[in-house]
C-alpha positions in Angstrom: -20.2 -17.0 -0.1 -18.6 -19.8 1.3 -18.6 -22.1 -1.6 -17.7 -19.3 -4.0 -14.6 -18.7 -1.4 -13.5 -22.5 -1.5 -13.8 -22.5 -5.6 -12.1 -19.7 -6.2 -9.3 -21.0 -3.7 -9.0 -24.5 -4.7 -5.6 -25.7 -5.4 -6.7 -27.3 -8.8 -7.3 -23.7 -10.1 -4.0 -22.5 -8.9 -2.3 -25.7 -10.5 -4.1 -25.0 -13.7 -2.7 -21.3 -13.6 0.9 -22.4 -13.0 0.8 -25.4 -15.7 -0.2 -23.0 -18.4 2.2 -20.5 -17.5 4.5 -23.1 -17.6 4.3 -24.5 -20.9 3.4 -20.3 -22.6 6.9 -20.0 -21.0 8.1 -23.1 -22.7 6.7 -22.4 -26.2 8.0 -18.4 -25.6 11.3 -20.1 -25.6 11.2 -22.6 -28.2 9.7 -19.8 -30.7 12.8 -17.9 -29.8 15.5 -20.4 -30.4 13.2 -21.2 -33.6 13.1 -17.3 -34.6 16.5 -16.5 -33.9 18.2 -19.5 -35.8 16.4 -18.4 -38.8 18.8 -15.2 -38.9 16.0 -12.4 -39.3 15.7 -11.4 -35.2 17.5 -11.1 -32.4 16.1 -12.0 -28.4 15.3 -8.6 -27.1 16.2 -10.2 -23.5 19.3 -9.0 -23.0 19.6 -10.8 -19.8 18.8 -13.9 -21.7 20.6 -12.6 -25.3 24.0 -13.3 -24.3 23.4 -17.1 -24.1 19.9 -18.2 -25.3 20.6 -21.6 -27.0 23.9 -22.6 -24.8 22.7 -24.3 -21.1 22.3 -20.8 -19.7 19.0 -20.2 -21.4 17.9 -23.6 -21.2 18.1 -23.3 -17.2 16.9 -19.9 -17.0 13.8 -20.6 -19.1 13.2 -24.2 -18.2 14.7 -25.6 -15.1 14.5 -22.3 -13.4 10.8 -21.3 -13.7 9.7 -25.5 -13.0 11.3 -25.1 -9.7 9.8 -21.7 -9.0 6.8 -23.0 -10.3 7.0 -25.8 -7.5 7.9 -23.1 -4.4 5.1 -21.3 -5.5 2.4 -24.1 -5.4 3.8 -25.5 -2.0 3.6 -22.4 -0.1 -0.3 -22.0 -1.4 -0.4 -25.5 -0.2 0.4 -24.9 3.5 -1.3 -21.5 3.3 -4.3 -21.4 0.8 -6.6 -18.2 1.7 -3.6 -16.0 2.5 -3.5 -13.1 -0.3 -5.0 -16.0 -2.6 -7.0 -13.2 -4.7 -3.7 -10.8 -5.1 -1.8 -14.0 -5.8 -4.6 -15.1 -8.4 -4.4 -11.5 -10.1 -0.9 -11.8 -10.8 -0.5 -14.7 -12.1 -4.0 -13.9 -14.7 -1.6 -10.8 -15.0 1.0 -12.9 -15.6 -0.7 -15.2 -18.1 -2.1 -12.3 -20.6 1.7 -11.1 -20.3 2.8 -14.9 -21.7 -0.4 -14.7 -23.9 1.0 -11.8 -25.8 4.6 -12.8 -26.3 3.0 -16.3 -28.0 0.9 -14.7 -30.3 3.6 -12.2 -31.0 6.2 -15.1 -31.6 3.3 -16.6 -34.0 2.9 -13.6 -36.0 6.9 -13.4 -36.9 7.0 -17.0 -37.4 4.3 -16.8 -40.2 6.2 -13.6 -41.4 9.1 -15.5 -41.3 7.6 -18.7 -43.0 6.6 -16.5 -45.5 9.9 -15.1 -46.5 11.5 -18.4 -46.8 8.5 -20.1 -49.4 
């Protein structure tokens, strides 16, 4: 029980949870700006419609989430086994969430491929 304990706790599996929520959070974006510049949609956002492709959106989806990203990861650092298994299911939670979006963002960017050929 111990060893499954120590696996499942590792910071390597926490790392690899956080760097592919990082970059399904970077390619969410990037298929927005890419989506919205093509004229057909519009961010649904509207925390984030108001000033997607200026600096606002760029630090709200990019610099933002990095450094939250990096609070995250050092307070499991100091603290591993504390609520690691609630922690864990969020962020799985949290990853089918991003998941989604992507393939989402995929389908209208064929759609709007598509269009345009």
């Amino acid at each position: 029980m111990k060893k499954i304990l120590s696996f499942v706790t590792t910071e390597c599996s926490l790392d690899n949870r956080l760097a592919l929520i990082y970059f399904l959070n970077l390619s969410d974006y990037l298929f927005t700006l890419v989506l919205i510049s093509s004229g057909l949609f519009i961010e649904a956002n509207p925390l984030l419609s108001l000033n997607i492709d200026g600096l606002g959106g760029f630090l709200a989806k990019c610099i933002l989430p990095l450094l939250l990203i990096f609070y995250i990861r050092s307070r499991f650092v100091n603290n591993p086994t504390k609520h690691i298994f609630a922690a864990k299911l969020m962020l799985d939670i949290l990853l089918c969430f991003y998941f989604f979006i992507n393939c989402f963002h995929l389908f209208w960017l064929s759609y709007t491929v598509m269009i345009f050929i």
